[in-house]
C-alpha positions as CSV (number, residue, x, y, z in Angstrom):
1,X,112.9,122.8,85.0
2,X,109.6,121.0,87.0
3,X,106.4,121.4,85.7
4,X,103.3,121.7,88.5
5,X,99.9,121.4,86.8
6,X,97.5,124.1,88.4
7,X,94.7,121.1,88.4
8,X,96.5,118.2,89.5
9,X,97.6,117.0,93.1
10,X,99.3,118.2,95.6
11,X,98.0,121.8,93.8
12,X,94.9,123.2,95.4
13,X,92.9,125.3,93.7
14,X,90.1,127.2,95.6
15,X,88.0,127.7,92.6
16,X,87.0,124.6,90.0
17,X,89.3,122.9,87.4
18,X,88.0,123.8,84.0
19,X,88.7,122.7,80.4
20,X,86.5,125.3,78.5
21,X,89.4,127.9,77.4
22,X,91.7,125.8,75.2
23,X,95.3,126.6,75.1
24,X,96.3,124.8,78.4
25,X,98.6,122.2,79.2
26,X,97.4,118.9,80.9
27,X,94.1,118.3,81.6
28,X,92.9,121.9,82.5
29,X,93.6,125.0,84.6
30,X,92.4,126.8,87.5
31,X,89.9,129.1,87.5
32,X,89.1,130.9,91.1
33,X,85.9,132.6,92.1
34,X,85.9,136.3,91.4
35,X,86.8,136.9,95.3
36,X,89.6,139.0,97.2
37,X,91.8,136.1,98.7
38,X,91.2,133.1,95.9
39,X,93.9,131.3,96.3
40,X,95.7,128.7,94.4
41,X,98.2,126.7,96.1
42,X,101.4,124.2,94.8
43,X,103.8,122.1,96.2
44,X,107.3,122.9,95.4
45,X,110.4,120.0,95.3
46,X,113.5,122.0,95.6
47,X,117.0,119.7,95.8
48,X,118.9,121.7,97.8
49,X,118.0,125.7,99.3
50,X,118.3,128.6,97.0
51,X,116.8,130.8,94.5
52,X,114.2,129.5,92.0
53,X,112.9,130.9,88.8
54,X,109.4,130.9,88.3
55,X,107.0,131.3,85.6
56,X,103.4,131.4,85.9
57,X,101.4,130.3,82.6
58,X,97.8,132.2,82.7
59,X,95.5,133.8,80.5
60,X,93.2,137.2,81.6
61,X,90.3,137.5,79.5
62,X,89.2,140.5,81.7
63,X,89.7,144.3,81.0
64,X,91.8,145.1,83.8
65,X,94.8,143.4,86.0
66,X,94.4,140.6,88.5
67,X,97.4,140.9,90.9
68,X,98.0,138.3,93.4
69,X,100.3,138.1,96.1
70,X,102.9,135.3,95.8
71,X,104.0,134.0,99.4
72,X,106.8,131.1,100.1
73,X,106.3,128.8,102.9
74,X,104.0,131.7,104.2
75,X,106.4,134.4,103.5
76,X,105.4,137.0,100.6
77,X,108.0,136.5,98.0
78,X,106.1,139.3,95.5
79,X,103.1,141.6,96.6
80,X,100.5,142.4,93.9
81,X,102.3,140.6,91.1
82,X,100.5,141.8,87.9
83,X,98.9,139.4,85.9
84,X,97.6,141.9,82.9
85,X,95.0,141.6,80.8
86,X,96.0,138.9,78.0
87,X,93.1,140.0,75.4
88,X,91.0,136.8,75.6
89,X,90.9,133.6,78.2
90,X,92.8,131.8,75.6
91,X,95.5,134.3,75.3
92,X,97.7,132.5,77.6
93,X,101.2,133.8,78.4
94,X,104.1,133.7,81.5
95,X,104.7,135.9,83.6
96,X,108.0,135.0,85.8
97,X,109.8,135.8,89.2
98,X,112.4,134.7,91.5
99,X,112.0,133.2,94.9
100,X,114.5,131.4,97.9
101,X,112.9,127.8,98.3
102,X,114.1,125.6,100.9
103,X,115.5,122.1,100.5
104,X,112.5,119.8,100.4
105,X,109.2,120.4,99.8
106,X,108.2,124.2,99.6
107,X,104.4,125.9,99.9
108,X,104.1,128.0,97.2
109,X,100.9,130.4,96.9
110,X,98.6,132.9,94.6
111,X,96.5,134.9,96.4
112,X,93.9,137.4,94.5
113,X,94.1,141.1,96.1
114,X,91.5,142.3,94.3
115,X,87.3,141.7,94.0
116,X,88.6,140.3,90.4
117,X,90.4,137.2,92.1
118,X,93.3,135.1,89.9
119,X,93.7,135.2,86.4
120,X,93.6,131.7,85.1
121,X,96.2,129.8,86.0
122,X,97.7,126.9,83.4
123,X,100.9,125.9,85.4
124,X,104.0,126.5,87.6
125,X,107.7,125.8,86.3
126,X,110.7,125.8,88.8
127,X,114.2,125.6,87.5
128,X,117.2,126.4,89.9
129,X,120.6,126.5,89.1
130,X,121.2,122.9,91.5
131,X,120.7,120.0,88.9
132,X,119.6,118.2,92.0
133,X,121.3,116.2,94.4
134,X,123.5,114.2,93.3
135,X,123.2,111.0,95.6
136,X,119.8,110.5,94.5
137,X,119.2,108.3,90.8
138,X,116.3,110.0,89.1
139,X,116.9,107.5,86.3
140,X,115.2,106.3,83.0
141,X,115.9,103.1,81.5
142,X,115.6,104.5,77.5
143,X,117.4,101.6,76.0
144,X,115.1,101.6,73.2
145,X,115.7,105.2,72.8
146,X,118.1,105.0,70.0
147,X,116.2,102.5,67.3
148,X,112.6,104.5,67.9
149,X,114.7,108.2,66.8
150,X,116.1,106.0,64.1
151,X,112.7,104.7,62.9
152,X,111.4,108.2,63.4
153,X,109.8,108.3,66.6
154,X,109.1,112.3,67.4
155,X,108.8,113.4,71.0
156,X,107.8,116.6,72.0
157,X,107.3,118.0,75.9
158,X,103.2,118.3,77.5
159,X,102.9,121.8,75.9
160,X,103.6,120.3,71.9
161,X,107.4,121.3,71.7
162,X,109.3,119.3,69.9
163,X,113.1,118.2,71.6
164,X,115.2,115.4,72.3
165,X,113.2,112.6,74.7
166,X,116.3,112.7,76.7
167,X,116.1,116.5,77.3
168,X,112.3,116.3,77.7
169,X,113.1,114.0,80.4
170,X,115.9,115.5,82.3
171,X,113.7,118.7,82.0
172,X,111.0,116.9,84.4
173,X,113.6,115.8,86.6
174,X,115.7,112.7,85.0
175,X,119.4,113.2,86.0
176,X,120.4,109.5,85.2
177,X,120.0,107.5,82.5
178,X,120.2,103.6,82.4
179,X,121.1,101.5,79.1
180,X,121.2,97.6,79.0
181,X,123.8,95.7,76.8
182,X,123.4,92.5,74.6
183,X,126.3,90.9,73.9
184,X,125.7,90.1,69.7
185,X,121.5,90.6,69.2
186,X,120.7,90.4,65.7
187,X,118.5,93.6,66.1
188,X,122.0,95.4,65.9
189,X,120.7,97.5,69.1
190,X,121.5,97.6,72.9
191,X,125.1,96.1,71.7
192,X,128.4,97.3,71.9
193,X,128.6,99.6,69.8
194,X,125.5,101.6,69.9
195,X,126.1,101.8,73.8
196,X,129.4,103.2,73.0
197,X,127.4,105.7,70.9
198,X,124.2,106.7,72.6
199,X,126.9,107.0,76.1
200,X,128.5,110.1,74.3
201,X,125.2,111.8,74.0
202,X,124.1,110.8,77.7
203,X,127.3,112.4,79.0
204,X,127.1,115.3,76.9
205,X,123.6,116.3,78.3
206,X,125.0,116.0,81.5
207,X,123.4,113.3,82.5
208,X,125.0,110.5,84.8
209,X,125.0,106.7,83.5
210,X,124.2,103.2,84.3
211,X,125.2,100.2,81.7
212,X,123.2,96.9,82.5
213,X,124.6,93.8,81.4
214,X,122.7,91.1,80.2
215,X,125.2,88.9,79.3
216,X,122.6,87.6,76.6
217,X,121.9,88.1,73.3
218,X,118.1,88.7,74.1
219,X,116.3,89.7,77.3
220,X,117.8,88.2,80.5
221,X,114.9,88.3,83.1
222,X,113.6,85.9,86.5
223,X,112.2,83.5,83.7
224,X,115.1,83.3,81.1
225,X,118.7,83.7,81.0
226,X,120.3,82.6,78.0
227,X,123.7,82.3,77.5
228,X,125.0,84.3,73.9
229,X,125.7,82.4,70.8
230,X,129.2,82.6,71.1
231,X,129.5,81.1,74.9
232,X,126.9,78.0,74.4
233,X,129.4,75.6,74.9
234,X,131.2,77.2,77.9
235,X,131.6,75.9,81.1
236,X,131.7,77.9,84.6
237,X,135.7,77.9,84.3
238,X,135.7,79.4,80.8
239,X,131.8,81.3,81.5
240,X,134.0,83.4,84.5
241,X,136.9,84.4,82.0
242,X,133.7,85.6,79.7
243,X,132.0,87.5,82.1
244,X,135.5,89.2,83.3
245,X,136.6,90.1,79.5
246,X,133.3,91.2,78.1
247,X,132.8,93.7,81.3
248,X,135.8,94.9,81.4
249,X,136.0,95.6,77.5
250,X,133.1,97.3,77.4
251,X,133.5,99.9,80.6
252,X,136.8,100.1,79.3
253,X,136.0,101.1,75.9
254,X,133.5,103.8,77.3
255,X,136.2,105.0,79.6
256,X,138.4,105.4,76.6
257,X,135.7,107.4,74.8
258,X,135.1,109.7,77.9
259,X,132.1,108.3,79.2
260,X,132.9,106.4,81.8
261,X,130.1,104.5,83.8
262,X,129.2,105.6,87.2
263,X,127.8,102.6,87.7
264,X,127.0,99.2,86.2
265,X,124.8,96.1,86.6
266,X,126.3,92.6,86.7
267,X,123.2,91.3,85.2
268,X,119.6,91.8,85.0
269,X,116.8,90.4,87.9
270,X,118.9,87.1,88.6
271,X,116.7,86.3,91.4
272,X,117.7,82.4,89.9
273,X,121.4,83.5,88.4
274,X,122.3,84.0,85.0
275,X,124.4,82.1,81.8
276,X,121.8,79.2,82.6
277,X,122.4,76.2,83.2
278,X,126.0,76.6,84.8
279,X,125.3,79.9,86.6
280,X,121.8,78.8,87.7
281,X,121.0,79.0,91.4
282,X,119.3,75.6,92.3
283,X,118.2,74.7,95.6
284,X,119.5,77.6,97.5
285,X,123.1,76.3,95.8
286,X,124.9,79.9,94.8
287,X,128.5,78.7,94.2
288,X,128.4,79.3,90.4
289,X,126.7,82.7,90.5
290,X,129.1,83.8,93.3
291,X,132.0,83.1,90.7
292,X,130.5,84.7,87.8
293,X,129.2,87.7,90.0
294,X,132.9,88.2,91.3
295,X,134.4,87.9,88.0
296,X,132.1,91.1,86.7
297,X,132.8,92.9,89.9
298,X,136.9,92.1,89.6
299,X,136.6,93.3,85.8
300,X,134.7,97.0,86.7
301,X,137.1,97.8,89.2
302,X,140.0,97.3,87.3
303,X,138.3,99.6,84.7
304,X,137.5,102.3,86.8
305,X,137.7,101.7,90.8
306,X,134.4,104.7,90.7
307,X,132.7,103.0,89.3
308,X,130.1,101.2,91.0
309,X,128.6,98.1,90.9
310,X,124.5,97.0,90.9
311,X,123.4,93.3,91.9
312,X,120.3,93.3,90.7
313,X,116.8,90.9,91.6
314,X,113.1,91.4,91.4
315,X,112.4,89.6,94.3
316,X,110.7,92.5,96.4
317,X,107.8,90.4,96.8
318,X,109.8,87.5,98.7
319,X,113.2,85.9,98.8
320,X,115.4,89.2,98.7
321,X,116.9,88.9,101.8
322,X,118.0,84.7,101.2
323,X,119.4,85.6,98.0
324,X,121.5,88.4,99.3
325,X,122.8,86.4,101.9
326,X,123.0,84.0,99.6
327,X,126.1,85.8,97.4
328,X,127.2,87.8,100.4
329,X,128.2,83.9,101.7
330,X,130.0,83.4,98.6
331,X,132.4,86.4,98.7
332,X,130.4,88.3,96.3
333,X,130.8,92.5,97.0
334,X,128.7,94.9,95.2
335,X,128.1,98.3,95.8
336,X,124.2,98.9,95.5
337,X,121.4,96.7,95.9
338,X,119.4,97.2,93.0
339,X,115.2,95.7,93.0
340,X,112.7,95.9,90.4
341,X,108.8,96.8,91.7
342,X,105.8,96.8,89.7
343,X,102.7,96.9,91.5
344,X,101.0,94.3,89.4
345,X,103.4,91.5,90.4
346,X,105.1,92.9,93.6
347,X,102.9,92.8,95.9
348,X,101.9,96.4,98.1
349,X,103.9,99.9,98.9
350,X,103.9,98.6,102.4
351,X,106.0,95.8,101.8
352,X,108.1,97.4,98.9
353,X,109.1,99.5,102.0
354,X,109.5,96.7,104.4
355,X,112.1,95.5,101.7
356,X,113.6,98.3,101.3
357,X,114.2,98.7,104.6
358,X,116.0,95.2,106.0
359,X,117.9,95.7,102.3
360,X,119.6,98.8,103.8
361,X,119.5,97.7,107.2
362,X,120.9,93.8,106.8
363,X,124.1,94.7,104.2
364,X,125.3,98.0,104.6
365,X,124.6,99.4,100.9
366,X,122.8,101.8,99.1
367,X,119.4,100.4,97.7
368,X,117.8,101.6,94.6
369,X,114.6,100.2,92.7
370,X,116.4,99.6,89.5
371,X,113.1,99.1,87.2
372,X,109.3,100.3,87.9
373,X,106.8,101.3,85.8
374,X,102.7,101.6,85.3
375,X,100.0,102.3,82.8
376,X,98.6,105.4,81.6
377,X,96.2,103.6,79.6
378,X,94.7,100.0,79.0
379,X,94.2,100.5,75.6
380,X,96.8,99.1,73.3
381,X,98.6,100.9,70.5
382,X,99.6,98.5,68.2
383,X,99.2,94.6,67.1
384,X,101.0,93.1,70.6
385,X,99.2,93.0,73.1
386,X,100.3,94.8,76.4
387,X,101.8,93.0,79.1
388,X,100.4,95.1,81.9
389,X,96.9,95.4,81.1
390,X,95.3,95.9,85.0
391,X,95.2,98.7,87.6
392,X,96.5,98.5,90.9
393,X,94.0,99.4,93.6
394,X,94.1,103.0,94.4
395,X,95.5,104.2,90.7
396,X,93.7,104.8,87.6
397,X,95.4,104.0,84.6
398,X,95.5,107.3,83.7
399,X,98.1,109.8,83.1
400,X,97.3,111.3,86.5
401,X,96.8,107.6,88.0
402,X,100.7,107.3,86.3
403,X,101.9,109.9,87.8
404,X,100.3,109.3,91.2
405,X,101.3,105.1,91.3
406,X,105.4,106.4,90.4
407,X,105.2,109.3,93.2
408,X,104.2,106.8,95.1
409,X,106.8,104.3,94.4
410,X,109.8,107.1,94.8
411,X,108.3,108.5,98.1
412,X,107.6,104.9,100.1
413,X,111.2,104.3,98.5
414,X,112.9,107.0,99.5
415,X,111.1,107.2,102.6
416,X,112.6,103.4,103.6
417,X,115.7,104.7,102.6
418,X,116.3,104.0,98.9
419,X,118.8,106.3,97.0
420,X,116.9,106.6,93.9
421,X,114.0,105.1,91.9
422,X,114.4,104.2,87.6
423,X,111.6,104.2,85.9
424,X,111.9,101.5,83.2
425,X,111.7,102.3,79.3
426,X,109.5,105.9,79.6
427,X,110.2,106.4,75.9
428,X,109.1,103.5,74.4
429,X,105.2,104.0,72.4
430,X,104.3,102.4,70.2
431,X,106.3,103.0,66.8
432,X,107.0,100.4,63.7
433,X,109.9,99.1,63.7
434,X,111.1,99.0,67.2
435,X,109.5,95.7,68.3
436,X,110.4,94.0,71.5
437,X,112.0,91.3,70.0
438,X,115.3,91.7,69.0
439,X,115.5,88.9,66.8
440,X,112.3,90.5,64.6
441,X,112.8,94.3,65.9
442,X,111.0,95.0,62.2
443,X,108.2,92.7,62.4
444,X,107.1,92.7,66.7
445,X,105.0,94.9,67.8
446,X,105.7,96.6,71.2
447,X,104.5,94.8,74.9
448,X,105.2,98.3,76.8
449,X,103.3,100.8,74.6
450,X,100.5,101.7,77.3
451,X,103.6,101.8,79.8
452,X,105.9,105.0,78.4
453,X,105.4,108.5,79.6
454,X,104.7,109.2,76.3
455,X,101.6,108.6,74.5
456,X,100.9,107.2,71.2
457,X,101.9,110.4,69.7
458,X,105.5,111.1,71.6
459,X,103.7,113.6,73.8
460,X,104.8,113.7,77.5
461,X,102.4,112.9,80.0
462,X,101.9,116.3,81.9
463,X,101.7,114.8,85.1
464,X,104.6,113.4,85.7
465,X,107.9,113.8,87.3
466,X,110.4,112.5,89.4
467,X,111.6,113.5,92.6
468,X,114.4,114.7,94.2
């Protein structure tokens, strides 16, 4: 089910966006003028053509009905749907219907038929019986998902309901979910074993998974990439047997569990390799990487030949195209071509496309941006400061300036071509006890707390979604 906020963009409301009934979701509601023919207008997403459900949320303070007529891509879907009196403008309730949307974007419309004009309108929610099509990632990186429910982290949906982050998310349109893996972090999480675990309950929601190797104990990132403890002394010879065993152990262990990966990440933005210093790329030299990014490709195959495989940079803002060329010249094969974008350090949505683009274009594959995120707030929520702590011209940072920057991101994306968009660690506010370093995961405070989709109290941000 998608949620469209009657106030926010792309809905039009003919009347004013008020706040002065409480009992609404988001930041307000519409309320038309008291006109035959007040309209309120939303865009719908649909993932493939077919009937919708529908439920209006409104509340009627009136004494009588205010009917509307409820069109489709100018086609009346329902004439002079009731929406009854509701015994005060904070009485809000649903009133629901069904509807045949196309695939793509879909005009859906209230029109008043009486002198009375609409009832106030809270919100539109669409659910069909497509989960969405499946080629496109709607993912979520919630690797920290697992410690903050342990350290009890609540989340509840825009409205105050409480639920399970990972249904809240697929419920605003999250159909895969991405989880990285340490190889032994003394935090005890993102490692083996709670993979193994927090896999089962992906699956079991239905959702579709990504594992993304590290091959670290800590973060592995443009700026560090640290071998684990246990392969310090390890040379490129020995470093590819490592990479080979530990990928093919793990996939293998999910596959034995049921949860296979549909896809997985032979490490994390290596725009300058990995398992430093033998698998570091210097002066344009990629002979080591190409070993160690053939050994992890060789081990996921042997898994599970569906499964497929991620090579992963954050080089959007220059240098993807040498560095692909760069492995490709090595006998490296991979399946998708995964970037990371953030605004802040990526430059514009212009060239994120360009990117995009010659990615597609120059080697054949599918290209996804693997990691992008951006503030709903510059305030910070806990002791540690936030990394992100500017706007990007054009976006607030605001939930509705959060919402707008990762539409943005997914539509110039998927407009270049992209096959899906992950927003990076949605569920991760600020909660003690889930710090970002895994080394003191009790005693750090979190860097990505203004970043979530979820604000300081586990509420979802009403705003946002993401796109089929």
């Amino acid at each position: 089910m998608i949620r469209y906020e009657a106030e926010s963009p792309p809905a039009v409301c003919t009347g004013t966006v008020a706040a002065d009934h409480p009992g609404y979701s988001g930041s307000g509601f519409c309320d038309t003028p008291n006109t035959a023919g007040a309209t309120l207008t939303f865009t719908v997403n649909a993932p493939a053509a077919g009937t919708a459900n529908m439920a209006v949320r409104f509340a009627n303070g009136a004494a009588s009905s205010r009917p509307a007529d409820v069109s489709v891509n100018g086609m009346v879907a329902r004439s002079g749907l009731a929406f009854e009196t509701t015994g005060g403008w904070t009485g809000w309730t649903t009133k629901t219907l069904t509807a045949h949307l196309a695939a793509g974007a879909n005009t859906v419309r209230l029109a008043a038929t009486t002198t009375g004009g609409l009832a106030n309108i809270d919100h539109l929610e669409v659910s069909t019986t497509d989960d969405g099509n499946p080629s496109v990632m709607q993912g979520a990186d919630v690797s920290t998902g697992q410690r903050a429910s342990d350290v009890g982290a609540r989340y509840t949906d825009a409205d105050g309901t409480p639920g399970d982050p990972l249904d809240i998310l697929k419920n605003a349109g999250v159909n895969y979910v991405r989880l990285r893996i340490w190889n032994n972090p003394r935090s005890g999480y993102n490692n083996k074993d709670k993979v193994l675990q927090y896999a089962r309950t992906v699956k079991a929601k239905g959702l579709r998974l990504m594992v993304d190797f590290h091959y670290s104990d800590t973060w592995a990132d443009p700026g560090k990439q640290y071998k684990p403890a246990t392969w310090a002394g390890h040379g490129i010879s020995q470093l590819q047997t490592d990479v080979y065993n530990h990928t093919y152990d793990v996939c293998n262990s999910l596959k034995a569990q049921g949860t296979v990966p549909d896809s997985v990440q032979i490490g994390n933005e290596i725009n300058t390799g990995m398992l430093w210093d033998d698998g570091r790329v210097v002066n344009g030299n990629y002979t080591n990487l190409g070993l160690l990014l053939r050994a992890g490709y060789n081990a996921t195959k042997a898994c599970n030949s569906g499964t497929q495989v991620v090579i992963h940079t954050a080089n959007v803002e220059s240098g993807a195209r040498s560095f692909y060329d760069g492995i490709r010249a090595q006998g490296v094969q991979w399946d998708i071509t995964g970037l990371s974008y953030y605004c802040a350090w990526h430059g514009s949505l212009s060239n994120l496309a360009t990117v995009v683009s010659d990615m597609r274009s120059r080697f054949g594959k599918p290209v996804i941006i693997a990691e992008t995120a951006y503030p709903y707030t510059t305030a910070n929520a806990d002791s540690t400061r936030n990394v992100v702590s500017t706007e990007c011209s054009g976006y607030p940072a605001t939930p509705a300036g959060q919402q707008a920057n990762f539409a943005a991101v997914q539509n110039t994306a998927r407009n270049a071509g992209a096959s899906g968009v992950f927003y990076w660690e949605p569920t991760w506010y600020a909660v003690p006890g889930n710090g970002w370093d895994p080394a003191d995961i009790n005693g750090s405070g979190n860097e990505w707390d203004n970043m979530a989709v979820f604000d300081r109290t586990g509420r979802l941000n009403p705003h946002i979604r993401w796109l089929p």
